[in-house]
PyMOL Python script that loads the backbone (N, CA, C, O; Angstrom):
from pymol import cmd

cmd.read_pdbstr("""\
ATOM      1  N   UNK A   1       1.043 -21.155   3.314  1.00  0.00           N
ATOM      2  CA  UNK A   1      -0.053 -20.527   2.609  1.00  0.00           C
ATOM      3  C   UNK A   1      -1.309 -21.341   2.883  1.00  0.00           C
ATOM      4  O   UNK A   1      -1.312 -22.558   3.073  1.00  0.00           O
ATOM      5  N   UNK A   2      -2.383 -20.542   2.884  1.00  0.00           N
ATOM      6  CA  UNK A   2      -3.711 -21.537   3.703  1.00  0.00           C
ATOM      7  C   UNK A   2      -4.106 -22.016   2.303  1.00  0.00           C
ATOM      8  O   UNK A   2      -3.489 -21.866   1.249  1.00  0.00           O
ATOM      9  N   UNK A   3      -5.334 -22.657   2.544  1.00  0.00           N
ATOM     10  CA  UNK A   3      -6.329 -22.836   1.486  1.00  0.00           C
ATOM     11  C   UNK A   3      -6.371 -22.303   0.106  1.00  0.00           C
ATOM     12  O   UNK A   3      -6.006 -22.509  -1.051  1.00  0.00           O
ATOM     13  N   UNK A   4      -7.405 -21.030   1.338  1.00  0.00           N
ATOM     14  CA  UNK A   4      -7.640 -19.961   0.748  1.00  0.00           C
ATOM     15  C   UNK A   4      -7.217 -19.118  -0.291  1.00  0.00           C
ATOM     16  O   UNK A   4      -7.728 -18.860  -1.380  1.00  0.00           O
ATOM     17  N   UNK A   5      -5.952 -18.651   0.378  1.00  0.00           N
ATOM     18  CA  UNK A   5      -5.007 -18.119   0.005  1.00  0.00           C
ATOM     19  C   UNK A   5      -4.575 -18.910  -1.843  1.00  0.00           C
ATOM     20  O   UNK A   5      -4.827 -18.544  -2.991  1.00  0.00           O
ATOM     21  N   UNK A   6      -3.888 -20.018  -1.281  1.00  0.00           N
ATOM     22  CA  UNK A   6      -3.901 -20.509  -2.734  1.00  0.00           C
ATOM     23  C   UNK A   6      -4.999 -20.895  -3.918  1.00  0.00           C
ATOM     24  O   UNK A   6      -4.744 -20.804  -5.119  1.00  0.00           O
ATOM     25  N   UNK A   7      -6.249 -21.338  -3.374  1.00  0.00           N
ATOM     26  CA  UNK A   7      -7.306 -21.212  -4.410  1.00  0.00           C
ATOM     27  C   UNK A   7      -7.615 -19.362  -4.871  1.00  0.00           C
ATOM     28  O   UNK A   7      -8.261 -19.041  -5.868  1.00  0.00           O
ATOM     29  N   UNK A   8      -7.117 -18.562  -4.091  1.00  0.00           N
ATOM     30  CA  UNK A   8      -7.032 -16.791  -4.427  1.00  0.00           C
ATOM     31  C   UNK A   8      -6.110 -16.551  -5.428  1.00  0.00           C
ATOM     32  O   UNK A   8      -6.325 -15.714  -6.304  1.00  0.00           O
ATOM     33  N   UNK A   9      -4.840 -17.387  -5.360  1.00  0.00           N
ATOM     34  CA  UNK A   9      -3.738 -17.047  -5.989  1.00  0.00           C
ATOM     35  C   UNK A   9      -3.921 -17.819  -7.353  1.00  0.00           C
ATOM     36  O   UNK A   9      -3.310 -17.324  -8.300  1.00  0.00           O
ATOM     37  N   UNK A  10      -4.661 -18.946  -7.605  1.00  0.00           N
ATOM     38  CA  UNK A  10      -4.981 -19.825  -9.172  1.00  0.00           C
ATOM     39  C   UNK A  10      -6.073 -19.266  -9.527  1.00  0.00           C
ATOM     40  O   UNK A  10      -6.314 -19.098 -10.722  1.00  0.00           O
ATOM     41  N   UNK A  11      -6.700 -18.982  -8.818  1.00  0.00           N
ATOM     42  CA  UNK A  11      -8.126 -17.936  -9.785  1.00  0.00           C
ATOM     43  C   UNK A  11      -7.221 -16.938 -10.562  1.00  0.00           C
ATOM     44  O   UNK A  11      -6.970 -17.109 -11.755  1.00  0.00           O
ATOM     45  N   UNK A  12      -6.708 -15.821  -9.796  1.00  0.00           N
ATOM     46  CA  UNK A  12      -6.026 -15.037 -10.316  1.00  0.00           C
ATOM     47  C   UNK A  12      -4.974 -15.253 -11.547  1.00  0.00           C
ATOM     48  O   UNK A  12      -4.858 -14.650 -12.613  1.00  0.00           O
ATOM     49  N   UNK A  13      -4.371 -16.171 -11.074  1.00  0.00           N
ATOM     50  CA  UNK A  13      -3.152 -16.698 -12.113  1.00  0.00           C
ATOM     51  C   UNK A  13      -4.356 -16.812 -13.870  1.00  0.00           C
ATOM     52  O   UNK A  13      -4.227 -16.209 -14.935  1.00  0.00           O
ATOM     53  N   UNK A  14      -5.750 -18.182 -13.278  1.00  0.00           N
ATOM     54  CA  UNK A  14      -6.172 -17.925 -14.729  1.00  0.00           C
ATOM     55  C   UNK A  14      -7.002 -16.668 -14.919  1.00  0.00           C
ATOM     56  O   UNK A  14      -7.593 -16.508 -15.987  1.00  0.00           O
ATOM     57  N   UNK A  15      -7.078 -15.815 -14.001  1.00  0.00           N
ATOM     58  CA  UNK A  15      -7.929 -14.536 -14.700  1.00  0.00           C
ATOM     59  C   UNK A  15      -6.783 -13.963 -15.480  1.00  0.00           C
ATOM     60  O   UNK A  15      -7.098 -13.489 -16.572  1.00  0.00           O
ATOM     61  N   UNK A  16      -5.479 -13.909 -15.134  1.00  0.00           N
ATOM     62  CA  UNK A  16      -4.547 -13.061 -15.753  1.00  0.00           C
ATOM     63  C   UNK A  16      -4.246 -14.014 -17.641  1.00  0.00           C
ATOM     64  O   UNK A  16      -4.391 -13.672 -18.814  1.00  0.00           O
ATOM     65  N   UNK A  17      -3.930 -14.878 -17.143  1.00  0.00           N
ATOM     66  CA  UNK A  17      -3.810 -15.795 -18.826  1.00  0.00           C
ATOM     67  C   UNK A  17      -5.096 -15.413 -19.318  1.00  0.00           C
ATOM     68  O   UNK A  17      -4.995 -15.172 -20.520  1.00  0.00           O
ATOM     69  N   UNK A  18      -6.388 -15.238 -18.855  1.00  0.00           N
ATOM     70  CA  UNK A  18      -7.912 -14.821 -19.480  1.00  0.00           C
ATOM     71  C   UNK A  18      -7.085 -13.946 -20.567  1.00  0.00           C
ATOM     72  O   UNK A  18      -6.710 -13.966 -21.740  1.00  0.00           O
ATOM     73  N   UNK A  19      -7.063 -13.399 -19.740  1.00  0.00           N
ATOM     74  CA  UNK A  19      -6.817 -11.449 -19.930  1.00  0.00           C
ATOM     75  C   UNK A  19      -5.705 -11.529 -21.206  1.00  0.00           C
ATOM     76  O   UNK A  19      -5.893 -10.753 -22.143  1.00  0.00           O
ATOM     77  N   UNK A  20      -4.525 -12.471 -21.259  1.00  0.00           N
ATOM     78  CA  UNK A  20      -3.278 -12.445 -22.160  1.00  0.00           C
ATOM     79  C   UNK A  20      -4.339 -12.998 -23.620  1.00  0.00           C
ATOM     80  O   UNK A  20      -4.314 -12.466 -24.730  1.00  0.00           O
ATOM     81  N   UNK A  21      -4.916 -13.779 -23.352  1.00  0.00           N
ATOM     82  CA  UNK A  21      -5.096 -14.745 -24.344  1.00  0.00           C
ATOM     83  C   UNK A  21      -6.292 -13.975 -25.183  1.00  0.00           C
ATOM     84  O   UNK A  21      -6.182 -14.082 -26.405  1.00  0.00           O
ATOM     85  N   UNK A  22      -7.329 -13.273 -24.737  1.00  0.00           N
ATOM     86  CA  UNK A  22      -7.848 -12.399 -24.597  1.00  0.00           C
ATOM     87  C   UNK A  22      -7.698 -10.934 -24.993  1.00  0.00           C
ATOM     88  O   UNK A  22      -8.493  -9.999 -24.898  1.00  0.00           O
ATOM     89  N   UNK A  23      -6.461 -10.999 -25.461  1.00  0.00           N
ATOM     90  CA  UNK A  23      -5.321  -9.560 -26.012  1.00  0.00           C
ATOM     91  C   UNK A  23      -5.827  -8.269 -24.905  1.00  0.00           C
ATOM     92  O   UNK A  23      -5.835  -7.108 -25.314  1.00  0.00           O
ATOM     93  N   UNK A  24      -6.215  -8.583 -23.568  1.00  0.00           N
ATOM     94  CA  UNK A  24      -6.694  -7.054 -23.051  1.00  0.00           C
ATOM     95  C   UNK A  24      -5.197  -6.974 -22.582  1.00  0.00           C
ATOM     96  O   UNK A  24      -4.932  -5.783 -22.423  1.00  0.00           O
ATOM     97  N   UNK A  25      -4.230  -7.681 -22.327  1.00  0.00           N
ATOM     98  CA  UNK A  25      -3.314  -7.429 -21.679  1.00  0.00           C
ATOM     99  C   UNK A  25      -1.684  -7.708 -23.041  1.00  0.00           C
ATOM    100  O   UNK A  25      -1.297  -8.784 -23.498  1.00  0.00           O
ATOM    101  N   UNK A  26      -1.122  -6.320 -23.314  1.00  0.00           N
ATOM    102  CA  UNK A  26      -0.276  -6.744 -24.338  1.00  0.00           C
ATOM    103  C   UNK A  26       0.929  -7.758 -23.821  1.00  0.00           C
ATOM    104  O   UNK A  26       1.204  -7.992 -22.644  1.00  0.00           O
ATOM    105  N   UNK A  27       1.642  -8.355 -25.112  1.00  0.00           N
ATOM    106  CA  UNK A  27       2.802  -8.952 -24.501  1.00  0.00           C
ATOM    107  C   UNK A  27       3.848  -8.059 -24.014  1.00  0.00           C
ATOM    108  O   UNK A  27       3.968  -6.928 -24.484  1.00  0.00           O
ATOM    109  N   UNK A  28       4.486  -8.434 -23.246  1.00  0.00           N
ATOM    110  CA  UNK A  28       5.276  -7.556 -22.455  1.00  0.00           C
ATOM    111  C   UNK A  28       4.839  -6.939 -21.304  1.00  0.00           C
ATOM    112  O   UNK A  28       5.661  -6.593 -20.455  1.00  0.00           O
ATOM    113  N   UNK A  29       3.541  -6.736 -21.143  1.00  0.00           N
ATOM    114  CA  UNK A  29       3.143  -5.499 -20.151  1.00  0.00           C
ATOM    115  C   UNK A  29       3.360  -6.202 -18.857  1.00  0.00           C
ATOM    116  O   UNK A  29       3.019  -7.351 -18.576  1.00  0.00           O
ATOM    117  N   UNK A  30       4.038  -5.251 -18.043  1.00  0.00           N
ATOM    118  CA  UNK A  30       4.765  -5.336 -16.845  1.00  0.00           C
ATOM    119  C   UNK A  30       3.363  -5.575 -16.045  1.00  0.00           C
ATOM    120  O   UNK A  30       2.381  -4.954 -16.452  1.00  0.00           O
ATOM    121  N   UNK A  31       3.219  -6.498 -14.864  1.00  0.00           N
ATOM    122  CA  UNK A  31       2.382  -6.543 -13.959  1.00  0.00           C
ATOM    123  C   UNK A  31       2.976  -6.630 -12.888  1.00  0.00           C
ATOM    124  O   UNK A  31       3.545  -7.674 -12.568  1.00  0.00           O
ATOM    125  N   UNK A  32       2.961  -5.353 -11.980  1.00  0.00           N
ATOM    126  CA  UNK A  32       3.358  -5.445 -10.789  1.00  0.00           C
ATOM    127  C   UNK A  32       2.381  -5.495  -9.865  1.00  0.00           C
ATOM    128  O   UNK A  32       1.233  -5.302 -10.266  1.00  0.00           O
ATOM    129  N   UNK A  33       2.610  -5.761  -8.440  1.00  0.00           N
ATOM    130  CA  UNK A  33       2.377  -6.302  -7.537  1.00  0.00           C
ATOM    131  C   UNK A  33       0.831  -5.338  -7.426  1.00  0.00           C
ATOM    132  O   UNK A  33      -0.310  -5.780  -7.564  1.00  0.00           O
ATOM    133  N   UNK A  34       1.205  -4.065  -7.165  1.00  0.00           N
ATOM    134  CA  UNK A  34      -0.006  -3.229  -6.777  1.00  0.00           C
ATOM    135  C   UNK A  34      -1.186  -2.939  -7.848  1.00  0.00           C
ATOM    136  O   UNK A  34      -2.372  -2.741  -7.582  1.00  0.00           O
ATOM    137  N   UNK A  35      -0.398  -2.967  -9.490  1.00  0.00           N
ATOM    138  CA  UNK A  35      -1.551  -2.991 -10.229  1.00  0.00           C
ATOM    139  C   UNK A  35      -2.373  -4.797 -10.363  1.00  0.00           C
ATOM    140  O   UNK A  35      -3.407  -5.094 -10.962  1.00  0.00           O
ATOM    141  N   UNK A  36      -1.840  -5.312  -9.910  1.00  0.00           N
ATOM    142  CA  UNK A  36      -2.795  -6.430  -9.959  1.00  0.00           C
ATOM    143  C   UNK A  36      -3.728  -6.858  -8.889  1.00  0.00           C
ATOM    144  O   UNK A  36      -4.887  -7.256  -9.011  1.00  0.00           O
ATOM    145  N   UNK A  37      -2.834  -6.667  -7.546  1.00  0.00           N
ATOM    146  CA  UNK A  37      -3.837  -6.276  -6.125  1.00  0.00           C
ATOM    147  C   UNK A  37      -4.904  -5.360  -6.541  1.00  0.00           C
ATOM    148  O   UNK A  37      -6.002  -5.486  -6.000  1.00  0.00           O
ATOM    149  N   UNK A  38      -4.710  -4.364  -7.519  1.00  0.00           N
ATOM    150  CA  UNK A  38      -5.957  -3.538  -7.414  1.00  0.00           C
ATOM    151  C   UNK A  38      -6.946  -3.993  -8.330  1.00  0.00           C
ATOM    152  O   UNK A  38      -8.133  -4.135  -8.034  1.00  0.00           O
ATOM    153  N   UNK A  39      -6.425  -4.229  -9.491  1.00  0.00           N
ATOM    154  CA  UNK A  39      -7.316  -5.110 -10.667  1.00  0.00           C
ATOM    155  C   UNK A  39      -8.189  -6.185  -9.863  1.00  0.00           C
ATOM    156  O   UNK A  39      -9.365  -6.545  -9.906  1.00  0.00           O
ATOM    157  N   UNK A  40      -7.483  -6.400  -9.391  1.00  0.00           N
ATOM    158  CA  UNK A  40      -8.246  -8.254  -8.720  1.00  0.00           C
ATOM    159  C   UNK A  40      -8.580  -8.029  -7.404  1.00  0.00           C
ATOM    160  O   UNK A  40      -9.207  -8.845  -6.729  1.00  0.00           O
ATOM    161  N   UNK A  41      -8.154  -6.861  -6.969  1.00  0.00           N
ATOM    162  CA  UNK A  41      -9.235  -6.531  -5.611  1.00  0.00           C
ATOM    163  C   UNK A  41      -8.670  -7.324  -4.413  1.00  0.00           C
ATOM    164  O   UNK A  41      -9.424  -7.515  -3.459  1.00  0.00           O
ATOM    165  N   UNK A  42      -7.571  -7.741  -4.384  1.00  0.00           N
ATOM    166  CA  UNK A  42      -6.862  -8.453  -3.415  1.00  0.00           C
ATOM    167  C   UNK A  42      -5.539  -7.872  -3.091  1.00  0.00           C
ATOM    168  O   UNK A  42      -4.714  -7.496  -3.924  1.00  0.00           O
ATOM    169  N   UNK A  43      -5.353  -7.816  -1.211  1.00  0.00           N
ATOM    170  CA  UNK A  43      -3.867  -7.420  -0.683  1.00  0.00           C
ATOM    171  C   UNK A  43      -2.794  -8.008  -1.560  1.00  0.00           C
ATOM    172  O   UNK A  43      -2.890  -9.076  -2.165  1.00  0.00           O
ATOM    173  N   UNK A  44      -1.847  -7.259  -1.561  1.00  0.00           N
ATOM    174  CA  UNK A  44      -0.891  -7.484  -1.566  1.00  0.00           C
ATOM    175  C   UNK A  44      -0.031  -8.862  -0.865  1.00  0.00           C
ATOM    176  O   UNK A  44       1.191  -8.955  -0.989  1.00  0.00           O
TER     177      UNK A  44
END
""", "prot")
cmd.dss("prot")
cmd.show_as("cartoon", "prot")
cmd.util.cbc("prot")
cmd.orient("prot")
């Protein structure tokens, strides 16, 4: 994994805890692969 790639993947990681902590995202709610590529605007 480059750099890049991993400073892409820890942004994301804390936008998603944002989002939990934040109540936009309930507990439980399933995050799969494509709804979060699309949320966050990044491939798969």
């Amino acid at each position: 994994m480059s750099t890049d790639a991993i400073k892409s993947s820890i942004q994301i990681a804390n936008r998603i805890m944002e989002a939990i902590l934040a109540k936009q995202l309930a507990p439980g709610t399933r995050l799969g692969e494509q709804q979060l590529s699309e949320l966050f605007g990044v491939s798969r």
